[in-house]
MDTraj code that builds the backbone (N, CA, C; nanometers):
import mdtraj as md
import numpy as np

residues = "UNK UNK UNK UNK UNK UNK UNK UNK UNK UNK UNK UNK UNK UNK UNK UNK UNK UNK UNK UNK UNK UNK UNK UNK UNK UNK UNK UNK UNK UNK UNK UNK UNK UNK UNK UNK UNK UNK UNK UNK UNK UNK UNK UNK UNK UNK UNK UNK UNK UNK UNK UNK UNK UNK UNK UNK UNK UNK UNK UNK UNK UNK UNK UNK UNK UNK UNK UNK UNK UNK UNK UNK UNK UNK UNK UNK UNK UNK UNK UNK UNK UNK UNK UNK UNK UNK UNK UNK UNK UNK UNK UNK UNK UNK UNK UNK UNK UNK UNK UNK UNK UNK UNK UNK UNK UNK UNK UNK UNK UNK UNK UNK UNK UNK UNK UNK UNK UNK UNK UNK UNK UNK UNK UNK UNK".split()
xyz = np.array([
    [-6.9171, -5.6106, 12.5647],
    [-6.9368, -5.7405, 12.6247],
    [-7.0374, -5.8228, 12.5444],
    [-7.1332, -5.7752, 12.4712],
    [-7.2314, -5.8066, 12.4057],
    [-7.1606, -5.8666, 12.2924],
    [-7.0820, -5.7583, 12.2126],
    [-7.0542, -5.8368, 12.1067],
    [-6.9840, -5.9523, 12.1091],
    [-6.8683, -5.9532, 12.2164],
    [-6.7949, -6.0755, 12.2412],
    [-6.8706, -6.1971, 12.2606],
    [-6.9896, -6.1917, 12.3338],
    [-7.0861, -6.3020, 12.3805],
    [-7.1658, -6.3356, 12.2219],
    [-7.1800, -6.2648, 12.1665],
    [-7.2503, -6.2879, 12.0042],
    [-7.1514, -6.3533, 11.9078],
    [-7.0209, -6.3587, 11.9640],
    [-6.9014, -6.3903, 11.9091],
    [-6.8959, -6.5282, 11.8985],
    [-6.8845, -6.5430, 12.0543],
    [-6.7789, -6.6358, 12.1204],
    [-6.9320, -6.7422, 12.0692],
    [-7.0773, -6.6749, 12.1130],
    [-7.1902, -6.7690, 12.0628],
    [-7.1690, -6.8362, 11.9411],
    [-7.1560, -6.7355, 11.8255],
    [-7.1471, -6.7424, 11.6710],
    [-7.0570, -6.8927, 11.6250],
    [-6.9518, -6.8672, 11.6987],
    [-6.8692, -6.9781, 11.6971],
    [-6.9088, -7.1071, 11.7175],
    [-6.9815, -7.1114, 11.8745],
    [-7.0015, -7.2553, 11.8932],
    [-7.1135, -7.3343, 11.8328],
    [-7.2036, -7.2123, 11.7485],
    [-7.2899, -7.3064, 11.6588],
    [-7.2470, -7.3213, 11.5710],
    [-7.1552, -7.2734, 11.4848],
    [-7.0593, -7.2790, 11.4039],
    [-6.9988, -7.4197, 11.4053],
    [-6.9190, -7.4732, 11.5396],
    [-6.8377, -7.5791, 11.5461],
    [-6.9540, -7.6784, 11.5578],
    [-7.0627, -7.6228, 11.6263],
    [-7.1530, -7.7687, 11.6126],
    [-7.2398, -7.8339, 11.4987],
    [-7.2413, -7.7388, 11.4044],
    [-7.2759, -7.7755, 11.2969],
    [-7.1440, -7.8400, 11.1613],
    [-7.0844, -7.7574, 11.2136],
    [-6.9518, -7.8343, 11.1126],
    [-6.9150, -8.0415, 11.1993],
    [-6.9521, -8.0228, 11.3236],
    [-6.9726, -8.1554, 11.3924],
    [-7.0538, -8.2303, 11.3211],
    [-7.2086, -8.2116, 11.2929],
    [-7.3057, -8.2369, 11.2886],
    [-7.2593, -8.2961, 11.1423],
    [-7.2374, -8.2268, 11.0240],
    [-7.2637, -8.2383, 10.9238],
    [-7.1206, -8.3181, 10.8975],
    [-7.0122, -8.3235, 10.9535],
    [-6.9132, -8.4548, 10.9848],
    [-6.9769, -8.5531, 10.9636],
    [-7.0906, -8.5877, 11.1184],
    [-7.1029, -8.7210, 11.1265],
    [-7.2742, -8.7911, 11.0521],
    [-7.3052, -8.6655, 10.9814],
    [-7.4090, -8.7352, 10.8885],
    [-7.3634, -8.8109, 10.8060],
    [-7.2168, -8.7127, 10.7430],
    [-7.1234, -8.7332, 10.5974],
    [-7.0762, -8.8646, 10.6118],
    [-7.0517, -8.9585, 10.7651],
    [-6.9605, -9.0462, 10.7608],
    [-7.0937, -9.1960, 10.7587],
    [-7.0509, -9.3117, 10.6590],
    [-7.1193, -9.3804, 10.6575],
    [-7.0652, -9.5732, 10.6472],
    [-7.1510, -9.5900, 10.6783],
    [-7.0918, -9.7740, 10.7408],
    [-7.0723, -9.8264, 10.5631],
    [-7.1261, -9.7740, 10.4887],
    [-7.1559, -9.8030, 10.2857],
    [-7.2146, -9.7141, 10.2482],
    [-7.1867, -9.7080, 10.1323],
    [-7.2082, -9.6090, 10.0115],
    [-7.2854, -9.6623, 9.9216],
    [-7.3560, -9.6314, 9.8488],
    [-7.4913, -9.7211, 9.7294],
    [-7.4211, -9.6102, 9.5849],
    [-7.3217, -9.6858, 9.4879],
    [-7.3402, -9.5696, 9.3492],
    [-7.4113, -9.6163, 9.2423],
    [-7.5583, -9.6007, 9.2128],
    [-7.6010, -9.6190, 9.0886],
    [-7.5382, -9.5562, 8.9759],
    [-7.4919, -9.6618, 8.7997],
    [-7.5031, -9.5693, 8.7109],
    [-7.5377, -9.6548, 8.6042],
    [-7.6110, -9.5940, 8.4998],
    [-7.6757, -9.5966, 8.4170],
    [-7.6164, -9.6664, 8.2710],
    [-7.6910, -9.7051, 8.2209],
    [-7.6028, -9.7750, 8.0931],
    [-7.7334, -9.8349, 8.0044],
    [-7.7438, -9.8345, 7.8751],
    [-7.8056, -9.8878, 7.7831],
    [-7.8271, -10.0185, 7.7409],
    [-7.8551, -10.0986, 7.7093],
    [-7.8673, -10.2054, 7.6931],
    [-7.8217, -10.2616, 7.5348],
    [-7.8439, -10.1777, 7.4465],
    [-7.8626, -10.1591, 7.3034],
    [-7.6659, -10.0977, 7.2441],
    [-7.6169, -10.0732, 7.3528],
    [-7.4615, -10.0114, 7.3057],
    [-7.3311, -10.1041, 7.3683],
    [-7.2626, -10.0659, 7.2947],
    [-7.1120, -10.2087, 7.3271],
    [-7.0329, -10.1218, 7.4581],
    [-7.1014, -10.0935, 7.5570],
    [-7.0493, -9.9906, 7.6693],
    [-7.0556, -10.1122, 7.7843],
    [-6.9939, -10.0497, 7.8832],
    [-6.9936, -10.1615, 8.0200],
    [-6.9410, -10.0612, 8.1463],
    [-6.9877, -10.0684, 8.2328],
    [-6.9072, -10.0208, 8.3792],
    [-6.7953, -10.0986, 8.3970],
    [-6.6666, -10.0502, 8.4177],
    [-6.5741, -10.1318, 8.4847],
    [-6.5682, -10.0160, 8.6246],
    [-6.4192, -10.0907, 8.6739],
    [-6.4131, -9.9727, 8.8383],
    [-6.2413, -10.0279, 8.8275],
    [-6.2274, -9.9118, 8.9851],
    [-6.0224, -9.9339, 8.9669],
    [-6.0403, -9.9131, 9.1091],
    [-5.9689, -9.9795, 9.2330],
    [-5.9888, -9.9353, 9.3503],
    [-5.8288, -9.8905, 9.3541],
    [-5.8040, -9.8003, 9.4063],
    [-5.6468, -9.7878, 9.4088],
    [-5.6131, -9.8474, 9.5878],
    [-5.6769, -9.8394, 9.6310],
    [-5.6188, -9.9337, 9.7801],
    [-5.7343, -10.0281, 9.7966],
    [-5.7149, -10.1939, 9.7418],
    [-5.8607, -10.2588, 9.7585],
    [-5.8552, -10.3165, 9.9320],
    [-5.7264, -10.2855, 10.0085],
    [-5.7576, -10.3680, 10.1290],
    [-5.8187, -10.2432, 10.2298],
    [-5.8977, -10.1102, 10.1856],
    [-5.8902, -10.0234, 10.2140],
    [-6.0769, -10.0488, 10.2113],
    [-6.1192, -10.0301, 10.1041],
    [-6.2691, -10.0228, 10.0620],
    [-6.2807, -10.1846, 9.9795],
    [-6.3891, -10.2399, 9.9498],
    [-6.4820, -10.3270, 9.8641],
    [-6.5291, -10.2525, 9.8056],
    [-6.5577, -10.3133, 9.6314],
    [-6.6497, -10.2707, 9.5783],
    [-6.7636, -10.4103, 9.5275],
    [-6.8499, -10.3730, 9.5819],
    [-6.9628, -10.5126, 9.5825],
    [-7.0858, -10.4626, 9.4157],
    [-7.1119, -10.5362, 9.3477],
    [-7.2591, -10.5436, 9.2254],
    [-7.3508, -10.5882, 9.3234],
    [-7.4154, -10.4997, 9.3715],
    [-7.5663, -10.5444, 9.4779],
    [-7.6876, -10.5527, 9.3240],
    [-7.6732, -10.4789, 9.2318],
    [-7.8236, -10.4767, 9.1762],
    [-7.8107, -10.4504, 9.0048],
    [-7.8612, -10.5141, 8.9177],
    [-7.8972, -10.4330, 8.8265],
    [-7.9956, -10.5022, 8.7178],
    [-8.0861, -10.3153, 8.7233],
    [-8.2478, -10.3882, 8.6592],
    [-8.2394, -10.2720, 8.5580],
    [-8.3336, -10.3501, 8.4631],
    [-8.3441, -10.3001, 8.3216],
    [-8.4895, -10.2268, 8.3941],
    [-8.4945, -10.1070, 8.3288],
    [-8.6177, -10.0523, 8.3327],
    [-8.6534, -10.0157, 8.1984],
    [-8.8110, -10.0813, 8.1557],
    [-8.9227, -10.0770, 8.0428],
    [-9.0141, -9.9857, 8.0977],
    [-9.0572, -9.9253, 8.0098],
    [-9.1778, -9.9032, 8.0154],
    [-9.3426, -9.9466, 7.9442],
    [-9.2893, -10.0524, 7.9006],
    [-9.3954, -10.1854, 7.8208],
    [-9.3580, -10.3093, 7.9565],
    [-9.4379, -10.3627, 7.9213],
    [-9.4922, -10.5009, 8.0136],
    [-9.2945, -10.5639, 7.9251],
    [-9.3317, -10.6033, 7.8185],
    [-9.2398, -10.6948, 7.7871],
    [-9.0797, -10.6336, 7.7610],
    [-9.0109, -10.7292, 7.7521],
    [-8.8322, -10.7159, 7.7464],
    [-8.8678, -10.6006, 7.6600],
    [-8.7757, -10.5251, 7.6538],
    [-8.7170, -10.4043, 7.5078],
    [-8.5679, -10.4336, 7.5109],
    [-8.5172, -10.4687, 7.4244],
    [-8.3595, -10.4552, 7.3536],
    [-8.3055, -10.3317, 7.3443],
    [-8.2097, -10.3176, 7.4097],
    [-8.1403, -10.1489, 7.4218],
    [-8.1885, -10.0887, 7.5146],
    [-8.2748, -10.1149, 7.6221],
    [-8.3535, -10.0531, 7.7211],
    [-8.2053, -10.0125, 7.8271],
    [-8.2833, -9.8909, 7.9021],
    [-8.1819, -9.8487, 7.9873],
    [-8.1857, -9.9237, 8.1477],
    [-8.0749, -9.9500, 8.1548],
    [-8.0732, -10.0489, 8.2750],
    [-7.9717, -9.9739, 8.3840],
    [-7.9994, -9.9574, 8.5159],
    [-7.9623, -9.9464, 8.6810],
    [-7.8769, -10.0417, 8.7153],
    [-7.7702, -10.0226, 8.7076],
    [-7.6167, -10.0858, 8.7937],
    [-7.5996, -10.0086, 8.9064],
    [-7.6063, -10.0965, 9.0334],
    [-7.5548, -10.0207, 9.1625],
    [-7.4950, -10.1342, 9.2264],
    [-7.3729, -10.0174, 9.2601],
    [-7.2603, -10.1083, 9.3259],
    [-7.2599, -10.0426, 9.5361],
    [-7.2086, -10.1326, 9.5920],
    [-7.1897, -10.1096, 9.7243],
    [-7.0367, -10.0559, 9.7390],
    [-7.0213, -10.0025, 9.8058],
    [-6.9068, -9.9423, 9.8433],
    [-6.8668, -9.9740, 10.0059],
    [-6.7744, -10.1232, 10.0484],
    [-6.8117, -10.0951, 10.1817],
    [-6.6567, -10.1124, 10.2413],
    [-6.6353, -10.0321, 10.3676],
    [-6.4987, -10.0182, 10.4137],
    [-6.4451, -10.1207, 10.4917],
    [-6.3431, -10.1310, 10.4690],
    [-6.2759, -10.2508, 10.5464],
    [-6.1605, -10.2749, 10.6118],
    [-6.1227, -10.1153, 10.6137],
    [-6.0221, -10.0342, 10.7307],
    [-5.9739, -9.9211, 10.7221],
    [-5.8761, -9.8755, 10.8017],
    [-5.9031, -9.7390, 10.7897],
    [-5.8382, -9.7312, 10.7288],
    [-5.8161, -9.5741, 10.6511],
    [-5.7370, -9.5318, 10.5290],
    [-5.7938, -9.4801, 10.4504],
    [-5.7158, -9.4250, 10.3325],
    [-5.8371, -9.3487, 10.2258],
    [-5.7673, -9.4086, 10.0870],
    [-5.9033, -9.4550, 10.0231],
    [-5.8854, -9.5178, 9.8726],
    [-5.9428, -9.4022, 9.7757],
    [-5.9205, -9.4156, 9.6597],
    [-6.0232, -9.3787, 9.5419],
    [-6.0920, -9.5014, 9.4685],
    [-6.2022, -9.4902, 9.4315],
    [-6.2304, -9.5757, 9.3449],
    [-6.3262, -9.5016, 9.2433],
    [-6.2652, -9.5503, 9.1351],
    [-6.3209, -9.5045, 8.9884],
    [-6.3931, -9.5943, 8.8971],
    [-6.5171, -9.5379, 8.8455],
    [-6.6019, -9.6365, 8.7565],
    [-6.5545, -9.5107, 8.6137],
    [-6.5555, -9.6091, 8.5285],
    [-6.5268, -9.5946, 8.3386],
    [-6.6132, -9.7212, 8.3130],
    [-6.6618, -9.5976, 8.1973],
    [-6.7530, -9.6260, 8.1347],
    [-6.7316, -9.6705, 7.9710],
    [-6.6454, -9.7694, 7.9674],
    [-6.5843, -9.8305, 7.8309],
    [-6.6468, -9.8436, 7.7380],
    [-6.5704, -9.8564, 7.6532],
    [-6.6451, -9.8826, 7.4749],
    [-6.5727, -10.0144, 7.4646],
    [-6.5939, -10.1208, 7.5001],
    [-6.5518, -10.2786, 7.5674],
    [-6.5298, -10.3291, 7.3500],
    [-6.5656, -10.2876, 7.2590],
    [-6.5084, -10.3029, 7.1313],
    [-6.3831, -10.2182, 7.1002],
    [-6.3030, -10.1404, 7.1444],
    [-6.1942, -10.0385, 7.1140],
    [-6.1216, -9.9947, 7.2753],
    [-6.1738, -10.0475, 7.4092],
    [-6.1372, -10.0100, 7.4654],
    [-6.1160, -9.8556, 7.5239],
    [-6.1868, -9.7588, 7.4892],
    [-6.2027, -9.6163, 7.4933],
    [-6.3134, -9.6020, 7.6189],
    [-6.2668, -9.5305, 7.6752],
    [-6.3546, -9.4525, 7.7991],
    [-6.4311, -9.3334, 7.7752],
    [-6.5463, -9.3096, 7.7430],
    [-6.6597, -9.2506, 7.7474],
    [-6.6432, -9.1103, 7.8332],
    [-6.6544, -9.1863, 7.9915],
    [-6.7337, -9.1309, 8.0988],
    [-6.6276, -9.2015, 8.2137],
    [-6.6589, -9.1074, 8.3170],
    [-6.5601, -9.1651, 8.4304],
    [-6.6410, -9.1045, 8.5340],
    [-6.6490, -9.1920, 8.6710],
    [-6.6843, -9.1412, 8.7850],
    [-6.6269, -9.1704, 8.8995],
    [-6.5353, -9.0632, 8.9795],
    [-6.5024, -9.0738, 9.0753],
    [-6.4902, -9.0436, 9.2390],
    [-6.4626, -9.1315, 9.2687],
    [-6.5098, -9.1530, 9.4547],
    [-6.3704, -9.1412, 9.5346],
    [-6.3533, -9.0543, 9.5971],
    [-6.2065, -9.0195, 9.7071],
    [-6.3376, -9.0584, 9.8362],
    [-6.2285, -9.2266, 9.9467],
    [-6.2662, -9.2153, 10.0611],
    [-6.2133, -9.2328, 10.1547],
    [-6.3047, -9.1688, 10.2626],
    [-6.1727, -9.1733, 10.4113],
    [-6.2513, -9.2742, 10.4639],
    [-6.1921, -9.3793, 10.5052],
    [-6.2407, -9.5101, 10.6434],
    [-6.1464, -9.4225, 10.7835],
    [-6.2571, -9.4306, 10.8815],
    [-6.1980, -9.3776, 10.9978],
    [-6.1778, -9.5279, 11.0704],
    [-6.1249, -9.5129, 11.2093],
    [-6.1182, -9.6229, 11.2928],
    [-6.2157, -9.7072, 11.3304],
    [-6.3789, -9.6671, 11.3525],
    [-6.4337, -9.7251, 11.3476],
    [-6.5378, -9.7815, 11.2340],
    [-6.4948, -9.7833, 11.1209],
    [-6.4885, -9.8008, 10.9984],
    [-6.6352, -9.7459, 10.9058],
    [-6.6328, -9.6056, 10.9552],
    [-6.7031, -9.5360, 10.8835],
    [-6.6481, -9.4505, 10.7754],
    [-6.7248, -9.4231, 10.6721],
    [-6.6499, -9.3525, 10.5540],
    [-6.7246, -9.2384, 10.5526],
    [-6.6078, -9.1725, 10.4437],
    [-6.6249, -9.0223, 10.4229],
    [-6.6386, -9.0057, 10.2863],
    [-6.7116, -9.0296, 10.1916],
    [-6.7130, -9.0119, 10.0417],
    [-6.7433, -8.8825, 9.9403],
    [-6.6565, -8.9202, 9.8605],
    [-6.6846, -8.7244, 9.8101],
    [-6.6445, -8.7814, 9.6954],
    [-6.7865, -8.7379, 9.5959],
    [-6.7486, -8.7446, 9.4711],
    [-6.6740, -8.6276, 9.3805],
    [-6.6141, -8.6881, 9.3099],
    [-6.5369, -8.5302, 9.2274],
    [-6.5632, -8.5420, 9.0934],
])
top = md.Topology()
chain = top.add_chain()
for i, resn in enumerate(residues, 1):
    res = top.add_residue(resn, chain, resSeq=i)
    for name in ("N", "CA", "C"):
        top.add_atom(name, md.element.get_by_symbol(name[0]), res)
traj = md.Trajectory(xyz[None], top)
């Protein structure tokens, strides 16, 4: 009887944590910083494969120095918003181009679920 009760217990913290960690995972926007040089012929582009699904918004991007004044080629912070705009699940992909030859570097990608009340589920791969 014991073990069944250690069982049947085992389980329901089990399901309440797989709950739990659901609804941390699900979010109203997503923030993806990425990185890029200042000094190289590179650029972020992105690809939404369902855009009436997710937005992808440019909220920010700052050059960080470590001198008072400008530096040329300094590495600079691009962050984009990610925000849902019904339900369904998109991907959206950032490439990281060579904008002189057209060649992709680097790629980063985002699989997301919009639920009904238009929270997302994002998982990078």
């Amino acid at each position: 009887m014991n073990k069944k009760l250690m069982l049947i217990g085992g389980i329901i913290v089990l399901i309440i944590v797989v709950i739990i960690l659901c609804l941390l995972n699900n979010k109203s926007s997503y923030e993806v910083t990425l990185t890029t040089n200042g000094g190289v012929p590179f650029v972020w582009e992105y690809k939404v494969s369902n855009d009436d699904i997710v937005k992808v918004e440019l909220i920010n991007e700052e050059a960080v120095n470590k001198k008072e004044e400008q530096v040329v080629g300094g590495l600079i912070y691009i962050t984009y918003k990610l925000i849902p705009l019904k339900e369904g699940t998109a991907t959206v992909t950032f490439e990281y181009k060579n904008f002189v030859d057209d060649i992709v570097e680097e790629n980063e990608i985002y699989e997301i679920k919009v639920n009904n009340n238009l929270k997302m589920n994002v998982n990078k791969k």
